[in-house]
VEXSEDO-921530 format. One record per atom (N, C-alpha, C, O): residue in three letters; x, y, z. Coordinates in steps of 0.02 Angstrom, whole numbers, plus 50000, padded with zeros to 5 digits. Atoms other than C-alpha are relative to their C-alpha. Example, Ala and Ser with C-alpha at 12.3 -4.5 7.8 and 13.67 -1.06 7.14 Angstrom:
<recs>
ALA500454994150000ALA506154977550390ALA500455006050000ALA500975005950033SER499584994149997SER506844994750357SER499615005550037SER499865011050045
</recs>
This chain:
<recs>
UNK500084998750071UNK486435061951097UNK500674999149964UNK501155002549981UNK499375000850040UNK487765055950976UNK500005005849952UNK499555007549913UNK500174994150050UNK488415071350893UNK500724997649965UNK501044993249993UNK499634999950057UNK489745072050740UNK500335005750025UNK500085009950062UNK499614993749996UNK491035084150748UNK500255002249925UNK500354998549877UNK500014998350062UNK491365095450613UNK500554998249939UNK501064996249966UNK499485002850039UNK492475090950463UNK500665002750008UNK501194999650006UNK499284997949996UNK493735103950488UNK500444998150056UNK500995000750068UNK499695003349940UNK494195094050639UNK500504996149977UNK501044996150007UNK499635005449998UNK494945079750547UNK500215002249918UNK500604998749887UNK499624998950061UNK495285087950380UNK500955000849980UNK501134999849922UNK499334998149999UNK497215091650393UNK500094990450007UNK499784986250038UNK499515005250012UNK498475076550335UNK500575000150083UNK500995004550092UNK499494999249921UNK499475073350532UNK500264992349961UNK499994988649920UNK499725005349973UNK500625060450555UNK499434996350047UNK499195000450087UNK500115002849963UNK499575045250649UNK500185000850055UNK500795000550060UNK499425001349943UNK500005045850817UNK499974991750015UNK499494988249998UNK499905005749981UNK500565029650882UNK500245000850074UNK500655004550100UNK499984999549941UNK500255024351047UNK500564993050027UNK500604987250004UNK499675005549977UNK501535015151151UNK500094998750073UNK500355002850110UNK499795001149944UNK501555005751302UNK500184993450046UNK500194987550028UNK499655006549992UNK502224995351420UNK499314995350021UNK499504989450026UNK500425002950005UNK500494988351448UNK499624995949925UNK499114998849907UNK500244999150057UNK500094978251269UNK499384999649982UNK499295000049921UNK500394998050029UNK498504978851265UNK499545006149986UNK498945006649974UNK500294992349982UNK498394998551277UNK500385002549933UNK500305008449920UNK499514994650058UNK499655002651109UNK499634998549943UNK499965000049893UNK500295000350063UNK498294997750971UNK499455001150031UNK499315001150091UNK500455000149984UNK496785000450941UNK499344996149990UNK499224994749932UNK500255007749998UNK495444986950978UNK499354999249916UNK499264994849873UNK500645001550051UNK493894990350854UNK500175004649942UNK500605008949951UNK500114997450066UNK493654996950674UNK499205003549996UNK498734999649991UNK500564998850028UNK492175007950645UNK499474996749941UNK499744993449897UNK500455002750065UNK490785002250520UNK500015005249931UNK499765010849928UNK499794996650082UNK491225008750336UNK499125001549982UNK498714997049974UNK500494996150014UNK489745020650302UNK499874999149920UNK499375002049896UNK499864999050094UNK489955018950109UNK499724992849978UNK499974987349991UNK500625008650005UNK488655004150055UNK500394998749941UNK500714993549945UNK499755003550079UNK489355002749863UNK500535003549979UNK500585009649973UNK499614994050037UNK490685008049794UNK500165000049918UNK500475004749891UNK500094996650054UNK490415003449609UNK499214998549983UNK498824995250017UNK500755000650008UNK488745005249512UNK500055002049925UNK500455006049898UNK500164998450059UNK487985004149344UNK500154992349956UNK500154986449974UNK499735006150010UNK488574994749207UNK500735000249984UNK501015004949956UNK499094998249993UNK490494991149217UNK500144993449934UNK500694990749928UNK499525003850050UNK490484979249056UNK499915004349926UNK500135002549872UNK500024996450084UNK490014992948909UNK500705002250006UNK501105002350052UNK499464995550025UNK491275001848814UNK499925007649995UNK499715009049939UNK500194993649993UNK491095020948853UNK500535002849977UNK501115000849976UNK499564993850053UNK491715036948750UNK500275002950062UNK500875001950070UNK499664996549964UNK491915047948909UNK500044998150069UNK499704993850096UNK499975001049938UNK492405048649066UNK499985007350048UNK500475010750035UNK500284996549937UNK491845061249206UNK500264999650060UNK499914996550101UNK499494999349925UNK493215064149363UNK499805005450058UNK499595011050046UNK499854994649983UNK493255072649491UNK500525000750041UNK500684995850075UNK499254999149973UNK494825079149563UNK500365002250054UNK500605007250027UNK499684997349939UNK495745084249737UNK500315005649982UNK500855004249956UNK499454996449965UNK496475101649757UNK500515002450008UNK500895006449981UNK499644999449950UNK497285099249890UNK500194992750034UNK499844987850022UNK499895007649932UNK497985083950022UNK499455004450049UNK499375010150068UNK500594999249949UNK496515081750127UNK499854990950022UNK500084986149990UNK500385003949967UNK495555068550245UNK499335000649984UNK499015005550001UNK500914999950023UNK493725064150173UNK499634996550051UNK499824990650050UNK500145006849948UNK492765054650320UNK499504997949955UNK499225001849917UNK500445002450026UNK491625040650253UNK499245003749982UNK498945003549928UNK500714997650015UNK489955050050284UNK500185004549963UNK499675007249941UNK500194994850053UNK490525062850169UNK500004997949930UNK499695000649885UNK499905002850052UNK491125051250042UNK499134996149989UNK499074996049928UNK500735002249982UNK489095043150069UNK499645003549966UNK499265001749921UNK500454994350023UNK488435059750040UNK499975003149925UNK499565005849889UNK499874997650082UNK489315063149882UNK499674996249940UNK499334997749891UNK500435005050031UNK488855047349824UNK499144998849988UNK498934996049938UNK500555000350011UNK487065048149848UNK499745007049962UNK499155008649969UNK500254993850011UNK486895064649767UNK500274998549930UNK499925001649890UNK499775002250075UNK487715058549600UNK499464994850012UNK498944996449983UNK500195008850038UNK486955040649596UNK499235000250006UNK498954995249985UNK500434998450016UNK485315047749612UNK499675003649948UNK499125002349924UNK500034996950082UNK485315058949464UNK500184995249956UNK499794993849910UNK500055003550063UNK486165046749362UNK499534993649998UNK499464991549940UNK500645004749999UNK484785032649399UNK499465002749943UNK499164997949919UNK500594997450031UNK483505043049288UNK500295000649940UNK499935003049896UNK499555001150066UNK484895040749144UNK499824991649992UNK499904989849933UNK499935007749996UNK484595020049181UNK500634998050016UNK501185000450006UNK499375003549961UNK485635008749266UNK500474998149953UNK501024996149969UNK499385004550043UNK486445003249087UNK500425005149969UNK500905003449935UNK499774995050041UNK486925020649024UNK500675004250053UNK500955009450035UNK499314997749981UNK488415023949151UNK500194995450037UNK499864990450052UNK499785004949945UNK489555016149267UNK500375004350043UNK500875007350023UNK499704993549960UNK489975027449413UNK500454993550052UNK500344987550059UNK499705004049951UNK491385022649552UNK500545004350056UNK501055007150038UNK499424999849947UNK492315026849713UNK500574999950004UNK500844994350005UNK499095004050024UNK494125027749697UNK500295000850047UNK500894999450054UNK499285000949945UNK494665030949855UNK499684994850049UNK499154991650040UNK500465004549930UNK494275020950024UNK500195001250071UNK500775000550090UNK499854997949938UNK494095026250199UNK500544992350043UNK500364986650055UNK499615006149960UNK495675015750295UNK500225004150064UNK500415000550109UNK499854996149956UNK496065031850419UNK499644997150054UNK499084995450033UNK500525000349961UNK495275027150583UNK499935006550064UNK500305007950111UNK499884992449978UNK494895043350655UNK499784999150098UNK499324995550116UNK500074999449930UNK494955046250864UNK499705003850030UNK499785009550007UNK500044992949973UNK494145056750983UNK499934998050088UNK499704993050115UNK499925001349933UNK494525061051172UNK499495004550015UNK499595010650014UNK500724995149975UNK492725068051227UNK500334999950074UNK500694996450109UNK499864997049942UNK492805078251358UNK499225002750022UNK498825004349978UNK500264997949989UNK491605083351463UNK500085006050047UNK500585006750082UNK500054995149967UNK490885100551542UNK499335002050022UNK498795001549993UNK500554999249965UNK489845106251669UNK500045000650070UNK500435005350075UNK500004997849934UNK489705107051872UNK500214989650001UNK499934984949973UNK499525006849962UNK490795090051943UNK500184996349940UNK500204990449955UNK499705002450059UNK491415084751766UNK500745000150013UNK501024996549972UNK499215002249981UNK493395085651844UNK499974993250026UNK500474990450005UNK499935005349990UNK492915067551932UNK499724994649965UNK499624988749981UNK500385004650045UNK492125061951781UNK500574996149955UNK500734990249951UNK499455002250052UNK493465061451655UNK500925000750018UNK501105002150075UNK499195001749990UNK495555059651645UNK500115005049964UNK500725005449959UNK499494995250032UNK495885074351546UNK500464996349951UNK500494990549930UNK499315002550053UNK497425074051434UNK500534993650036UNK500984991250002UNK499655006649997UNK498205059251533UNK499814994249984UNK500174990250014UNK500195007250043UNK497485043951445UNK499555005449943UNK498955006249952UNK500344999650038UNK497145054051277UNK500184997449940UNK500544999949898UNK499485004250065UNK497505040751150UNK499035001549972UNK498875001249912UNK500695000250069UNK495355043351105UNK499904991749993UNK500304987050002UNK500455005050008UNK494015030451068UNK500035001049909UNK500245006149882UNK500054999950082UNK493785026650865UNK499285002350003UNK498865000550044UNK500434995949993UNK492525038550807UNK499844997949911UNK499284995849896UNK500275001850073UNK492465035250609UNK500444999049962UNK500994999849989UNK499435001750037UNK493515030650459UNK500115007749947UNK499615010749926UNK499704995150067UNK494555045650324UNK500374995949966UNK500804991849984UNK499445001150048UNK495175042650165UNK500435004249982UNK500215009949978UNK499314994650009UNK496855051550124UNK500055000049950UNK500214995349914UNK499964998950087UNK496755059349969UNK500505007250009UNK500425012350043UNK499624996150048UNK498295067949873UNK499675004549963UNK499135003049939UNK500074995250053UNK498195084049771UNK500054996249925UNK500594994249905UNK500185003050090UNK497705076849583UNK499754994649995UNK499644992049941UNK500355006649983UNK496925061049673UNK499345001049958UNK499115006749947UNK500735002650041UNK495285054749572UNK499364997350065UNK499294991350071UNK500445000449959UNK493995053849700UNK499084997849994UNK498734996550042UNK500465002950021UNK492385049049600UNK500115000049917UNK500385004949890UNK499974999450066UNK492355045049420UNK499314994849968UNK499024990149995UNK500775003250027UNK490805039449300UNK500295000749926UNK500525005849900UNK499915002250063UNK491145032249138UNK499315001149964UNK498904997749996UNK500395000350042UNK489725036349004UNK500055002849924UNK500565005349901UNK499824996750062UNK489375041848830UNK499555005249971UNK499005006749996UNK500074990550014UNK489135059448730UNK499305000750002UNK499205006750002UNK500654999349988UNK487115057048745UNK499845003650069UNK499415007850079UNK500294998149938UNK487195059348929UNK500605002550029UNK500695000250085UNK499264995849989UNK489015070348948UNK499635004650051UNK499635002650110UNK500324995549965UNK488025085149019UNK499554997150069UNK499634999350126UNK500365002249929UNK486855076149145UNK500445001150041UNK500525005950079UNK499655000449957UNK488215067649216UNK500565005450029UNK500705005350089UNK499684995249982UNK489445083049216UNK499525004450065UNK499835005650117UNK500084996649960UNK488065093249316UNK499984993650059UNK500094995350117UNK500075003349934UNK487875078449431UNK500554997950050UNK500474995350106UNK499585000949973UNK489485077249476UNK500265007150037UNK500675007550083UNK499804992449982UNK489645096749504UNK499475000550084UNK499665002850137UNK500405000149951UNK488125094449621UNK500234996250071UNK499874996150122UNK499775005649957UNK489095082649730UNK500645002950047UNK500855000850101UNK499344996949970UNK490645094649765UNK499835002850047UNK500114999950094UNK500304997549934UNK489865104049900UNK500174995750052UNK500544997450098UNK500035003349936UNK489695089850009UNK500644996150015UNK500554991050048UNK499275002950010UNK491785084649993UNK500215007350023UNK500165013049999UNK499624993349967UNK492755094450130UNK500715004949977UNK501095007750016UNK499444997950076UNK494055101249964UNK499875002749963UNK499405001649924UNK500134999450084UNK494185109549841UNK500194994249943UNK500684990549939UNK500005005850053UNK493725098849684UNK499985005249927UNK499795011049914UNK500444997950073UNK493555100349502UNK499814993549955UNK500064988049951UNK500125005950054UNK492705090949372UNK500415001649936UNK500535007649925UNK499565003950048UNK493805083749215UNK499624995249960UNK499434989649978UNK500245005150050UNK493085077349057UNK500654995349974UNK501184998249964UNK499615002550037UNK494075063648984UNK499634996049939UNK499094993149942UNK500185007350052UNK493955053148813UNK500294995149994UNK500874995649975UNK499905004549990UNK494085037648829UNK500334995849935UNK499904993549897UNK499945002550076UNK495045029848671UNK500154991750009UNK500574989250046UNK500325007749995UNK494435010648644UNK500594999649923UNK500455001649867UNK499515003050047UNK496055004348538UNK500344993550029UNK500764990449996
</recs>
């Protein structure tokens, strides 16, 4: 059973480790996970909109893709019932972290299964984006007809972002 491990696993900002050895094809790492995050903008991105709708980091944190996924589908479903021409929502950060994990196993003869902590450089497990304290992490451009929708729909979305967030109205001035 493929299981997920919980966010507070990979939430904390570390230094990368970097692996080195005298073997080279053991000091990188070979594959890239698949980027969980289907779109990252939506709507329409050629009107001219009054406001803008942020939401904001915190704290420095690690977001993994499926959470950035989750957030996303929980906004871009509410604002759909506004129409596709009445906002333009978008992604601002992007998972480039590639996150590791050294599974271990336990149980009765699991010592001749695995290596323990001597080969624990970890398999790639999923991608984080590294988001800064005052980082912009989703934002939706629309105007004062549909301010409120989109404000609760973006409030609805913070839950599933392992941070504290807040939402941030801005006005947009078209000069």
């Amino acid at each position: 059973m493929a299981s997920l491990r919980k966010g507070k696993c990979y939430r904390k900002q570390v230094r990368p480790y970097t692996r080195t050895s005298k073997v080279k094809a053991k000091s990188f790492i070979k594959t890239r996970p698949a980027n969980r995050i289907v779109r990252y903008n939506m709507g329409n991105s050629q009107k001219d909109f009054k406001y803008e709708v942020l939401i904001v980091s915190k704290e420095d944190i690690q977001i993994r893709h499926n959470a950035l996924e989750s957030a996303r589908l929980v906004v871009f479903r509410r604002l759909q019932k506004l129409g596709n021409t009445n906002f333009y929502f978008q992604i601002n950060v992007f998972p480039h972290q590639i996150l590791r994990e050294n599974k271990m196993l336990s149980g009765a003869r699991a010592d001749r299964l695995q290596t323990g902590m001597s080969h624990a450089f970890g398999k790639p497990m999923g991608l984080a984006a590294r988001v800064k304290k005052g980082k912009v992490i989703l934002s939706t451009k629309v105007d004062s007809e549909n301010l409120e929708a989109v404000k609760d729909a973006m409030k609805k979305s913070i839950p599933r972002l392992p941070c504290r967030c807040s939402v941030e109205i801005k006005k947009i001035d078209s000069s």
